[in-house]
Each structure stands twice: as C-alpha cells, then as structure tokens.
C-alpha positions as CSV (number, residue, x, y, z in Angstrom):
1,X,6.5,29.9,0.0
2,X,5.2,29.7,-3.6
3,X,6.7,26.6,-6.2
4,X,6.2,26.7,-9.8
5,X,6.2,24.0,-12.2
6,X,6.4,24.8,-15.7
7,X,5.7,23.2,-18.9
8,X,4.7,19.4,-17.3
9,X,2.5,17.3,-18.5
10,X,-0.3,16.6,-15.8
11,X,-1.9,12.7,-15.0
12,X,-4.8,13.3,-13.6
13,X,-8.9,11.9,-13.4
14,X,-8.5,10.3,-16.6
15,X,-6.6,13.0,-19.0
16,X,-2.8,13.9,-19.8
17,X,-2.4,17.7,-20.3
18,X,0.7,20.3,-20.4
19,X,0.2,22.7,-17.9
20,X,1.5,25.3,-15.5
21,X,1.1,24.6,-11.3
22,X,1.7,27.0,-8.7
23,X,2.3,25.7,-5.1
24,X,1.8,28.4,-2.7
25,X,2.5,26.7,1.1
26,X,1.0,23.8,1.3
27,X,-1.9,24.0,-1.2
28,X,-1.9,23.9,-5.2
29,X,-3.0,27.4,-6.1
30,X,-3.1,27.4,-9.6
31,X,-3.2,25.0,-12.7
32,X,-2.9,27.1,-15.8
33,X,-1.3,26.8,-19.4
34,X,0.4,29.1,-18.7
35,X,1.1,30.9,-15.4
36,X,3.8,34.0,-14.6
37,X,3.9,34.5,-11.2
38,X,7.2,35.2,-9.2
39,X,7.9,32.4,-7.3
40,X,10.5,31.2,-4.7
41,X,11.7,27.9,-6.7
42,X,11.1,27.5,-10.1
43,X,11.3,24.2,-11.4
44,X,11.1,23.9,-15.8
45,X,9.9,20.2,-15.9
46,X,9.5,20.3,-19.9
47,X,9.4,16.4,-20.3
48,X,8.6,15.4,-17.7
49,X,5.0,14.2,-16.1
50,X,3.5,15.2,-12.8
51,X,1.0,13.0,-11.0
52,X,-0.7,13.3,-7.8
53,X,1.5,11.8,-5.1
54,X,1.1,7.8,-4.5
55,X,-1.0,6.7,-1.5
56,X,0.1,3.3,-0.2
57,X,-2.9,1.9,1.6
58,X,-0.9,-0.9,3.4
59,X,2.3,-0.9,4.8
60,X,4.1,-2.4,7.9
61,X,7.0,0.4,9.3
62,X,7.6,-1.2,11.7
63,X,7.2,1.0,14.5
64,X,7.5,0.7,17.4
65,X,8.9,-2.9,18.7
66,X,10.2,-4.1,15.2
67,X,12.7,-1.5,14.4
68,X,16.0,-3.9,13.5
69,X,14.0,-4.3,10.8
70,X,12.6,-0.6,10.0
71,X,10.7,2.3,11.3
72,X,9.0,5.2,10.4
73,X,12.0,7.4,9.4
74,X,13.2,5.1,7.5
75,X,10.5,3.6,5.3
76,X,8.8,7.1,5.3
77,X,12.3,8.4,4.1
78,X,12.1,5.5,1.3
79,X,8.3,5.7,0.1
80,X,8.9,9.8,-0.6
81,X,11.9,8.5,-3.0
82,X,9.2,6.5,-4.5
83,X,6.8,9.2,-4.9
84,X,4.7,7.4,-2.0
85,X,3.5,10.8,0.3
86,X,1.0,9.3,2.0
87,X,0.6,5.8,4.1
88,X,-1.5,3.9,5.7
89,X,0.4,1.5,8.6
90,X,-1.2,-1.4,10.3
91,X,-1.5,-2.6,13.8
92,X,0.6,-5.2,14.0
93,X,3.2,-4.2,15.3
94,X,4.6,-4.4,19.2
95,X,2.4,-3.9,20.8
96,X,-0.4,-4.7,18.9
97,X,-2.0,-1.4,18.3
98,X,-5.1,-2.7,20.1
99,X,-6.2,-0.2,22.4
100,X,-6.8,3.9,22.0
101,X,-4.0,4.6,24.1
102,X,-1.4,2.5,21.8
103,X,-2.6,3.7,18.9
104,X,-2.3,7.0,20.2
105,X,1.5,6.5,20.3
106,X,2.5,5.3,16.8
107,X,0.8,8.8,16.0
108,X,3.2,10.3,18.3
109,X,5.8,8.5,16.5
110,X,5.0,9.4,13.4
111,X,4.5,13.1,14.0
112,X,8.5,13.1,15.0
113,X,9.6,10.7,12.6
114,X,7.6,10.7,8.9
115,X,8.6,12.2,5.9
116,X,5.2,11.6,4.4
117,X,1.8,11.5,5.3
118,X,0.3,8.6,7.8
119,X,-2.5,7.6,9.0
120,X,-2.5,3.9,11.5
121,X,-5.4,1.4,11.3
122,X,-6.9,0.2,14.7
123,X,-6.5,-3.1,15.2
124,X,-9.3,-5.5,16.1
125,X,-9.3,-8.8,18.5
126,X,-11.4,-11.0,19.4
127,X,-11.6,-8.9,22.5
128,X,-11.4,-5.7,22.2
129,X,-15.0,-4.6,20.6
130,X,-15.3,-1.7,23.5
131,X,-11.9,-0.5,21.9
132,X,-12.6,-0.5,18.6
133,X,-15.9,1.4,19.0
134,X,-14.4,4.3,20.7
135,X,-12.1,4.7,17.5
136,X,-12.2,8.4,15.8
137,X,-13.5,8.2,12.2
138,X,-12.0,11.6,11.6
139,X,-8.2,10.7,12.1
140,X,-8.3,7.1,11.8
141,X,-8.5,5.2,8.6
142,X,-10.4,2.2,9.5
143,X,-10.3,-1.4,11.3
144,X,-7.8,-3.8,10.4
145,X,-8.7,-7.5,11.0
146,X,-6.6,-10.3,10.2
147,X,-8.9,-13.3,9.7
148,X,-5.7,-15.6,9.2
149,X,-2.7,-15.4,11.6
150,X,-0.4,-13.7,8.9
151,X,1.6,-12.3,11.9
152,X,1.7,-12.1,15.7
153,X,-0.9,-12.7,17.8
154,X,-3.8,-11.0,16.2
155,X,-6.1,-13.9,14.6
156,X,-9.8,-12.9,14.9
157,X,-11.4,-16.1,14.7
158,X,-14.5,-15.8,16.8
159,X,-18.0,-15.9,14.5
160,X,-19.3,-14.0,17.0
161,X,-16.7,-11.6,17.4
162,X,-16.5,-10.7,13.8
163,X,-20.2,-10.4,13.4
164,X,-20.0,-7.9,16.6
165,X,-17.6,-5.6,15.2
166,X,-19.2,-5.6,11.4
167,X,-22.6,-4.8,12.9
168,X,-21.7,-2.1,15.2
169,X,-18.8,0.2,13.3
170,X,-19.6,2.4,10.1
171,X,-15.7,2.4,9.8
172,X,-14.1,0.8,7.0
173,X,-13.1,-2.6,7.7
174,X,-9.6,-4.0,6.2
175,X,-9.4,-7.3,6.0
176,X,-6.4,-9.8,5.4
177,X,-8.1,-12.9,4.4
178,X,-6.6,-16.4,4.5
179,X,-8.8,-19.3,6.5
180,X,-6.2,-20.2,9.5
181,X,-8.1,-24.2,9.2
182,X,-6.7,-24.7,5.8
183,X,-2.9,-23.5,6.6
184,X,-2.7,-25.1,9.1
185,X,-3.8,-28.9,7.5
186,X,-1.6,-28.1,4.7
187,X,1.6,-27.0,6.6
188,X,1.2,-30.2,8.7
189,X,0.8,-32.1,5.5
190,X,4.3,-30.5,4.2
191,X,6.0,-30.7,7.6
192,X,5.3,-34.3,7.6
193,X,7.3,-34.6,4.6
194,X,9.9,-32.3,4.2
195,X,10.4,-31.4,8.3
196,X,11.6,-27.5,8.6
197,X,13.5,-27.5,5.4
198,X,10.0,-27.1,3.1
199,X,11.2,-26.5,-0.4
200,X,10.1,-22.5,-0.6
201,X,8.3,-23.2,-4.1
202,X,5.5,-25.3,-1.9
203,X,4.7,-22.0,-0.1
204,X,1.4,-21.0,-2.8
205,X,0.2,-24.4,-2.4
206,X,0.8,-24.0,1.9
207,X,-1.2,-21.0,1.5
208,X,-3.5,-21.9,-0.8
209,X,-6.2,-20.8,-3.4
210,X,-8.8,-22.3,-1.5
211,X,-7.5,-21.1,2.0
212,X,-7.8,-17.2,0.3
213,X,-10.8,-17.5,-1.5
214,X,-13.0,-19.6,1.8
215,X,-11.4,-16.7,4.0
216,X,-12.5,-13.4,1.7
217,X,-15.8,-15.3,0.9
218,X,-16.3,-16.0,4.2
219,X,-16.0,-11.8,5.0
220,X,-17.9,-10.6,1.9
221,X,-20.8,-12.6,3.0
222,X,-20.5,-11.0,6.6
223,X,-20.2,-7.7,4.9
224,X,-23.1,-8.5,3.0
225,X,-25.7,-9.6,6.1
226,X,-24.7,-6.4,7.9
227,X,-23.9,-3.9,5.4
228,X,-20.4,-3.1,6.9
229,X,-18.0,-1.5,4.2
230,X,-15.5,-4.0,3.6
231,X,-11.7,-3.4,1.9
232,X,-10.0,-6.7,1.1
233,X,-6.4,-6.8,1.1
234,X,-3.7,-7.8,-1.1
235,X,-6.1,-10.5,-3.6
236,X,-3.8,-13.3,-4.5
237,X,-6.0,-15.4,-6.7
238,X,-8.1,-15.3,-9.7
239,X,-10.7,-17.3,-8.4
240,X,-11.7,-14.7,-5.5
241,X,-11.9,-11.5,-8.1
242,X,-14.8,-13.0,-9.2
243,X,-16.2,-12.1,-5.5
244,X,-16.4,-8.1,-6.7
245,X,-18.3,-6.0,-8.6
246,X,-17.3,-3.3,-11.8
247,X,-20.8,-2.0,-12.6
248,X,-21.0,0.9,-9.9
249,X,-18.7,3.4,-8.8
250,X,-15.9,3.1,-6.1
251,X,-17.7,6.0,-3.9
252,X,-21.1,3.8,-4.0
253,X,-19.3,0.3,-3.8
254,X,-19.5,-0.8,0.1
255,X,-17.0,-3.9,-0.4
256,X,-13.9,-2.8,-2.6
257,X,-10.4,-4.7,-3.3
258,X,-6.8,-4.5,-3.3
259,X,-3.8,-5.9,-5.5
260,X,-0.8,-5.6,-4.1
261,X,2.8,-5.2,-6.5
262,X,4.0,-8.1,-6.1
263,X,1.2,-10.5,-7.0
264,X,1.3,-8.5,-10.0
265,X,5.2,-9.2,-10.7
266,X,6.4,-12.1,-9.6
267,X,4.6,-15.9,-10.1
268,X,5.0,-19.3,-8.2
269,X,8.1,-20.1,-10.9
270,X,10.3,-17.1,-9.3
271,X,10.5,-19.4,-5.8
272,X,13.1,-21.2,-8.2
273,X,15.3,-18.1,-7.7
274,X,14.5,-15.6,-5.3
275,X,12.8,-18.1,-2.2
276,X,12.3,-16.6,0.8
277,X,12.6,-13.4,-0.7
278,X,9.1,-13.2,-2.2
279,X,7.7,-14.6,0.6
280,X,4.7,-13.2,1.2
281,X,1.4,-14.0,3.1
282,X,-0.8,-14.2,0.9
283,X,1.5,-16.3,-1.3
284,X,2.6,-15.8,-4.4
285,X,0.6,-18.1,-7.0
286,X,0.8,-19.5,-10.6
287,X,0.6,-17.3,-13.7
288,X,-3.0,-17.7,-13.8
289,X,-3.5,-16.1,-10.5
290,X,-1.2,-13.2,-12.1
291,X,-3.3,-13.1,-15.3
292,X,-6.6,-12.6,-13.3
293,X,-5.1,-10.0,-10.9
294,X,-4.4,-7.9,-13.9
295,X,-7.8,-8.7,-15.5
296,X,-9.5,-7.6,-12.6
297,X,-7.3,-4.4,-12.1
298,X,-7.9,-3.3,-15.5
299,X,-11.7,-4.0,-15.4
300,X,-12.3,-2.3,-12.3
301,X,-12.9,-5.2,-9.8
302,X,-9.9,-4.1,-8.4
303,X,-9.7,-0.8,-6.6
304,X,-6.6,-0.3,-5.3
305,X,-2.9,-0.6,-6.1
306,X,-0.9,-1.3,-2.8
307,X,2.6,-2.8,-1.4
308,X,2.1,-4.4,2.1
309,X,5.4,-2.6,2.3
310,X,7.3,-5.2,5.0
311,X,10.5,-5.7,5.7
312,X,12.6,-8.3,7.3
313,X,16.6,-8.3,8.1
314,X,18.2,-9.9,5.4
315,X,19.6,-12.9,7.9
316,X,15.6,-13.5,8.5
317,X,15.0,-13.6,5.2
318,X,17.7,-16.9,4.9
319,X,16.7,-19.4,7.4
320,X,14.4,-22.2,6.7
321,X,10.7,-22.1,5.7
322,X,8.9,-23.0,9.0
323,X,10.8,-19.9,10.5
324,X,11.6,-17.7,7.2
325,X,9.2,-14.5,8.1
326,X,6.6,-13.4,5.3
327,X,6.9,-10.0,4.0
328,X,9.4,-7.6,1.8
329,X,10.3,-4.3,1.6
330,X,8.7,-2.5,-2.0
331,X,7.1,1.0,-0.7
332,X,10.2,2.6,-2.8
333,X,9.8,1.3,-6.2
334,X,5.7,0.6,-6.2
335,X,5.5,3.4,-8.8
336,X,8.4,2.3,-10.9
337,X,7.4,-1.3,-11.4
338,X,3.8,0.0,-12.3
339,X,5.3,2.4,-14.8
340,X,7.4,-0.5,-16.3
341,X,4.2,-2.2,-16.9
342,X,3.2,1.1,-18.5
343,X,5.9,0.7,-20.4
344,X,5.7,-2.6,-21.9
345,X,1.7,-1.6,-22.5
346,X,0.1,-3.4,-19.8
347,X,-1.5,-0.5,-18.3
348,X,-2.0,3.0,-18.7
349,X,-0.8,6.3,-16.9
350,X,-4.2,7.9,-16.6
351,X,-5.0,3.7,-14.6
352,X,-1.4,3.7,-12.9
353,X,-2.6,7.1,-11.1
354,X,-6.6,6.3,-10.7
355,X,-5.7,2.8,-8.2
356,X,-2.5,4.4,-6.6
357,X,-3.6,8.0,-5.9
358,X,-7.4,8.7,-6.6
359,X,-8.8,5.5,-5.8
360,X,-7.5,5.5,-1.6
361,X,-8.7,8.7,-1.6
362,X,-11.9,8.1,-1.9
363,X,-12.2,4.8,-0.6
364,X,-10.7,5.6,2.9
365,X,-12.4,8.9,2.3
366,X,-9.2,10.9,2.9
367,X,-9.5,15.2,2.4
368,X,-8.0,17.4,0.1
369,X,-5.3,14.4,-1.0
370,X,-4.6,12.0,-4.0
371,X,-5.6,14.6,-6.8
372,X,-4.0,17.4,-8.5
373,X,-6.6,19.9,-8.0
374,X,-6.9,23.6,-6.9
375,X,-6.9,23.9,-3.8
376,X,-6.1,20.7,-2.3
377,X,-2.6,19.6,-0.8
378,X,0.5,19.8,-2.9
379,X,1.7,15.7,-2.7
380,X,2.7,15.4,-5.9
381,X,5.7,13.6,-7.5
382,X,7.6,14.3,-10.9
383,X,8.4,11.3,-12.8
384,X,11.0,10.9,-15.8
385,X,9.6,8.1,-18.3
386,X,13.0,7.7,-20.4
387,X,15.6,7.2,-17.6
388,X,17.3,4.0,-17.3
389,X,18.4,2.5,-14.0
390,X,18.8,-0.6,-11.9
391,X,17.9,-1.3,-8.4
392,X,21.0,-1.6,-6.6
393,X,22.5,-2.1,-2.9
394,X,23.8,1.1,-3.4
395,X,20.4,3.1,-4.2
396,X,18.4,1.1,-1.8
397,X,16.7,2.7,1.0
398,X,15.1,0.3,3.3
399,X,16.8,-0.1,7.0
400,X,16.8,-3.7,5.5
401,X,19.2,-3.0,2.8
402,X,18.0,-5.4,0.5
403,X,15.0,-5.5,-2.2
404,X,13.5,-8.3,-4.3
405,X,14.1,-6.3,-7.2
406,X,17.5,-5.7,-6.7
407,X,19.2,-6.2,-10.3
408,X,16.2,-5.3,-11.8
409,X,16.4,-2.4,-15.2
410,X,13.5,0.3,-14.9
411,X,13.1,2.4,-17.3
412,X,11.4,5.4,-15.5
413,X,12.8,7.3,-12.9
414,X,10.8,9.3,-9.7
415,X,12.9,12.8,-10.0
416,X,11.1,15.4,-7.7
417,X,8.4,14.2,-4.8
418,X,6.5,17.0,-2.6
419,X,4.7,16.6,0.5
420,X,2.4,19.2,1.7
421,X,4.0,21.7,-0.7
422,X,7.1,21.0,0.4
423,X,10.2,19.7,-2.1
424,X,10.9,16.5,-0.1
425,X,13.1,14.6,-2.7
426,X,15.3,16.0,-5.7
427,X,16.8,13.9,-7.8
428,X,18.6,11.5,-4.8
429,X,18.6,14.2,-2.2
430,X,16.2,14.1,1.0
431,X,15.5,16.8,2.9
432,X,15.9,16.1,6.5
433,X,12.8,18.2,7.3
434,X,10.2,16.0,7.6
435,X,6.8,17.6,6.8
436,X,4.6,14.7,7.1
437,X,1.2,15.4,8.5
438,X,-2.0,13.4,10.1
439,X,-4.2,12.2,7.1
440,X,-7.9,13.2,7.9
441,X,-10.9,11.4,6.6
442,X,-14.0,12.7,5.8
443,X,-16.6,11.7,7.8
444,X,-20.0,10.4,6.1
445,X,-23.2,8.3,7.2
C-alpha cells in the first residue's frame, strides 16, 4: 500500500518546509520536493501542514473495570480525531495494574480494541517491589507511582519502599506528586467549615502549592541520591519549575517534566463557571501558576506536553466536592487548544510538535515514532490552520459525552490522522480497522 502526500508543508526538528511524503505500508519511504511515484491514495494537501503524529504520555482509558466512563475503543477512537496516535495509559485502573499478569491483560485489550498506539505503565505499591523488577523495559514504558492518593488505592507512601524501587530499576519512573499530609489537613480544615458542599473554587487551595511542590521535591531529591530517571507529571505550579534544569539536553537530562493542557488553559477564576468540570488532581491554580507553566515550557524546563486524558460520567461530574471525582476528558482536542495558543502567538509550531511528538519519544525512549523521518513509522496527522469550529455535543467523542471545552471556537482543525501508515481519520470519518500497535522502547544502560 503506498500513500502520497503532495505539496504539505512539513513541522518537524525545528524547521517548516514544503515537501512531498511517500508512505509505503507502514513506513515513510520518501520525503522529497517533489516525488512522482504511482501510488494507491493520493492525497494533494496544498495548505495544509503535516506534523509527526501526537504522543500523549498520560492518559486514563479506562480499561478494564471503569468502562461506564470509557475504554480503549473509545478514547483511542477520540485521540486519533485529535491527531493523538500514540498513548501512554496508567495503572490505575481495576485492577490496579500491579502485577505482570494484569498488566499483561490491558495489553490484550488494547491489541483488540486501539485505534492508536499504546503502551501501559506498571504500577508500583508499597508492596510489590518483586513485581516491578520483573517488568520488561522493551515493551513497557516505565513505573508509575503515585506519591499522593490521586485515585484508588495506590498511595506509595513508604520511605523505604520508594527508596527500594528508585535504587533497583533503570526504568523510567513517573511520578504524580502531591504530599497526601498536606491534603489531607487542608480538606479537614475545609470540611470543618463548609461540610460536603466545599465551594469548588477552594479546590487549588485543598490541593495546594505547597502540598505539589513538598511532594515533587521530595522525589527529585530521591532521584537525585540514587540516580533513578525521574518523569514528573502534570506540574501545577510555578514554584516547583524552578526544581528543573534547561542547560542540557532532554536525552542527557535524568529527571524531566510534564505540563499538562489544562494547567495551561484554564486558572483558579474558571471554578466560578465550569466547577467540577476542571477538576483535576493536581488542581487547577492562580494565573501565576499559568504564567510559570508557560515560562517553563517555552524555556525548556518543561519537556513534555500531555492531557491526563480522564473521564468521568457527566452525573459524577455534578455531585458535591467531597465525592465529585478529579479528572476530564481532553485526549481529542490537546492539539487544537495548543494550536489556538499558536494562534494567538503564544507558542510556535516548530515547539507545539517538539513537547507533543519529539520530546516522548525520546524521553520514554520509544523506536521509530514521534518524527517525520525516512524510514520510521507513518503516525502522522494533517492539520488545517484556517478552519473555524466549536466543540460541540454533537462532535464530541468521549464515551462521556461531555468536554470542558465544549462551546469553545478553534480556529484550526485536525483533517487527516495516520497510524502505522494507515489513513485512520478523514475529515470526521473513522475507519473501523483499528491498526494500533505495541509501542517499543529502546533499551539503553
């Protein structure tokens, strides 16, 4: 099967050309000026720009045990719309993917059910160090640790525990950082005065700057005494992107950062009028916190562009704040929003594609992925940058049916999305072959 693209204008490792592409199966074969070759689909994309397809290094599908509220097929189904081909799910789902053998099965749901490319972190407890040693490097992405009790029952709190599994695994280590002390104190403090029915717009202060920046302090030191490679997740302050470094390269940088969309878009003031909605652990701060995200993101403190895709029914999403579930759906529009911010000259294409495409692939080391390049695989999504459109019910693809963008005008629109080579979205149509494969990670000392 052989795809050409003619006439697009490529993003890619820091320049903006017009070129030819030819896909041939799976692989990009060819970028050229100009390229004749016969091909099976020919696709004139005079306009348009081509960028190397999105990998989300963070999202929550859902499956298996949660699936009123998602699964793979669905959210999959949604991030290709999105130009989001790859994806990186974490373990807590239900079961907790704790053990080789249940980890083993959300990859045997995913090779039935995803539209894009996965790959499943392994999740760590504080006793299951046995487990998390025996974990493949080579087709798994990393450990996933959550050092505040975001959701279920998988709180690592042990010192020793933690200081165990850094020492002992050359594995990247994900971390969602909030100290469980802190939240705790200040939720008493707030259920004292306000019973179940806490005001939403309390939520930042709840889940504090100082609970964040203790927790991811706390791990970077760890990181530091053992020399474990250490991704932080989803940064929600200012204060704590003063913890990372911008004077050497991503592939030499052993403890490496992520921002996730929404900390990027919405502020403390939008509790006001979406609540529950944009509630996310971590919380959603002040404009300040905002300002410093994007600081850092733009300077290179900041690695990596993600969603911490999670959705909720919309019926969870109503009831009071004690029992009002953290987490939204976004995985379909993370590439719009960053292009709106393109848009309004925040941020530039050439940075848009280096944290959402170049920089997970070389942080979780992934092969042949999240670059348009000869010979490596044909993810790659087609994006118009003069199409006007609002997120609506109607266009919505989330099992939850709802966004926190909903009513929102983008002015960019995702038109073509390909995964491994194959045309996966067109212009609103799915295929309903999926051809979603395994990610593989290289494997280095």
């Amino acid at each position: 099967m052989k795809t050409l693209i003619k006439n697009v204008k490529i993003v890619n490792e820091g320049q903006i050309f017009e070129s030819d592409i030819l896909i041939e199966n799976d692989i990009i074969s060819k970028i050229e000026a100009s390229i004749s070759e016969e091909a099976d689909q020919i696709i004139d994309a005079a306009g348009k720009y081509l960028l190397p397809g999105i990998i989300d290094d963070q999202v929550h599908f859902r499956d298996p045990g949660l699936t009123h509220k998602g699964n793979i097929e669905t959210e999959s189904r949604a991030a290709i719309a999105g130009g989001v081909t790859s994806f990186i799910d974490q373990p807590n789902t239900v079961p907790n993917a704790v053990t080789q053998e249940l980890l083993a099965d959300k990859y045997e749901i995913a090779a039935q059910k995803a539209y894009a490319n996965y790959g499943f972190m392994m999740g760590g407890t504080n006793d299951n160090l046995e487990e998390v040693l025996k974990t493949n490097p080579r087709n798994v992405p990393g450990i996933k640790l959550f050092l505040g009790s975001s959701t279920g029952n998988m709180l690592v709190d042990n010192p020793e525990t933690l200081e165990n599994i850094f020492s002992n695994t050359n594995m990247l280590i994900a971390v969602h950082c909030e100290d469980e002390a802190t939240i705790r104190a200040n939720t008493q403090q707030y259920i004292d005065k306000y019973g179940e029915d806490i005001p939403m717009k309390f939520h930042h202060l709840i889940r504090s700057e100082e609970a964040c920046y203790k927790s991811s302090s706390k791990a970077i030191e760890l990181a530091e005494k053992t020399g474990a490679r250490l991704h932080v997740f989803h940064l929600s302050t200012a204060v704590e992107t003063g913890l990372f470094r911008n004077d050497i390269p991503l592939k030499d940088k052993k403890i490496t950062a992520e921002v996730c969309v929404h900390h990027l878009t919405f502020t403390n003031e939008d509790y006001e009028t979406k609540g529950g909605l944009i509630k996310w652990n971590p919380a959603v701060k002040t404009q300040k916190d905002k300002d410093g995200l994007w600081e850092a993101l733009l300077d290179d403190r900041i690695d990596v562009i993600a969603t911490d895709h999670a959705p909720h029914t919309w019926e969870e999403k109503q009831n009071l704040y004690t029992k009002c579930p953290s987490g939204g759906p976004l995985v379909q529009h993370s590439l719009v929003v960053m292009l709106e911010n393109y848009k309004n000259g925040k941020i530039s294409l050439e940075k848009i594609v280096e944290k959402m495409s170049h920089n997970p692939a070389i942080l979780f080391r992934i092969e042949k992925r999240g670059f348009v390049r000869e010979g490596y695989k044909a993810d790659l999504v087609l994006v118009d940058l003069n199409e006007n459109w609002t997120v609506a019910k109607e266009n919505i693809l989330y099992k939850c049916g709802w966004s926190p963008l909903e009513g929102m005008n983008f002015h960019s629109k995702v038109t073509h999305t390909f995964v491994n080579g194959n045309l996966v979205y067109d212009n609103g149509k799915i295929t309903e072959e999926k051809f979603g494969e395994r990610l593989l990670f290289e494997e280095r000392d």
